[in-house]
N, C-alpha and C positions, 0 to 999 in steps of 0.2 A: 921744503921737507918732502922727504920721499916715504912711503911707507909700501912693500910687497908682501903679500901673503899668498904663499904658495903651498899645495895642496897634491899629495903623491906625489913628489917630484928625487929624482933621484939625488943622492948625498954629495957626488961632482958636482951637479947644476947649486946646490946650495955651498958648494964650496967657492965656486966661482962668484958667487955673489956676497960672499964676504971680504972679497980685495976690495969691494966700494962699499960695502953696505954692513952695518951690525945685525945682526940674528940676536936677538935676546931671547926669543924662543923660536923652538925650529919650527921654521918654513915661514919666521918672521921678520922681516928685513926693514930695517929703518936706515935710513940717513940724509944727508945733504947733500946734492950732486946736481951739476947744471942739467937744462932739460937735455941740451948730447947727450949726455952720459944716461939721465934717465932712460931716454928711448931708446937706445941702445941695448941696456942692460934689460928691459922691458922686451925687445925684440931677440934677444938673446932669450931668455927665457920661454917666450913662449915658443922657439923653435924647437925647445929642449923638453918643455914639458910633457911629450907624451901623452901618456893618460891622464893626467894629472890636470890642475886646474889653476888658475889665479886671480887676484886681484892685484891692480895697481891704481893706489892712491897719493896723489901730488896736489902741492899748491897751486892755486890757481885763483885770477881775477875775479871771482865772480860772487852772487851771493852770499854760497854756503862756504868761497874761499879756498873750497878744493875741485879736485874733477874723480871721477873714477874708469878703470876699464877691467873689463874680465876679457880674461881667455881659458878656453876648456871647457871642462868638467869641474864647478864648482858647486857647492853646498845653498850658496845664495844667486838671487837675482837681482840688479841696479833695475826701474824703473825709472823713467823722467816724467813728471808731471809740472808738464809748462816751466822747464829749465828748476825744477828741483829733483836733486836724485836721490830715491828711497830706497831701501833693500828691502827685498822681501826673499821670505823662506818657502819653498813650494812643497803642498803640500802632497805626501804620498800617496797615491792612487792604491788600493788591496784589491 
């Protein structure tokens, strides 16, 4: 299982990622697609995203079962603590 969440990204770049992928809500991409095609469509995106920002989460042996990656300008940050990965929200500086 594939999951993207993409952040400012232009309405093409989310077009293209629905020949492999459902959007159930935008800038939300789920589906099933071997790791090729994943990182592919993953490196595809991040060429594209501009300002904007990502996550991509996929299956994976381990753990918690999945793995994570960001690119950009995103809202959250993946931490690892001794092969656990946590999000954390950073918080505003005034």
């Amino acid at each position: 299982m594939v999951v993207m969440v993409l952040e400012r990204v232009s309405p093409t770049m989310r077009g293209e990622l629905t020949r492999w992928l459902l959007e159930p809500k935008a800038g939300v991409f789920a589906g099933t697609v071997s790791a090729l095609v994943r990182d592919k469509l993953w490196e595809l995106a991040c060429k594209r995203m501009g300002k904007g920002g990502g996550i991509l989460i996929h299956s994976m042996d381990n753990e918690q079962g999945f793995a994570l990656r960001l690119w950009g300008d995103t809202t959250r940050l993946v931490r690892d603590f001794e092969g656990l990965s946590l999000v954390t929200i950073p918080v505003k500086q005034s």
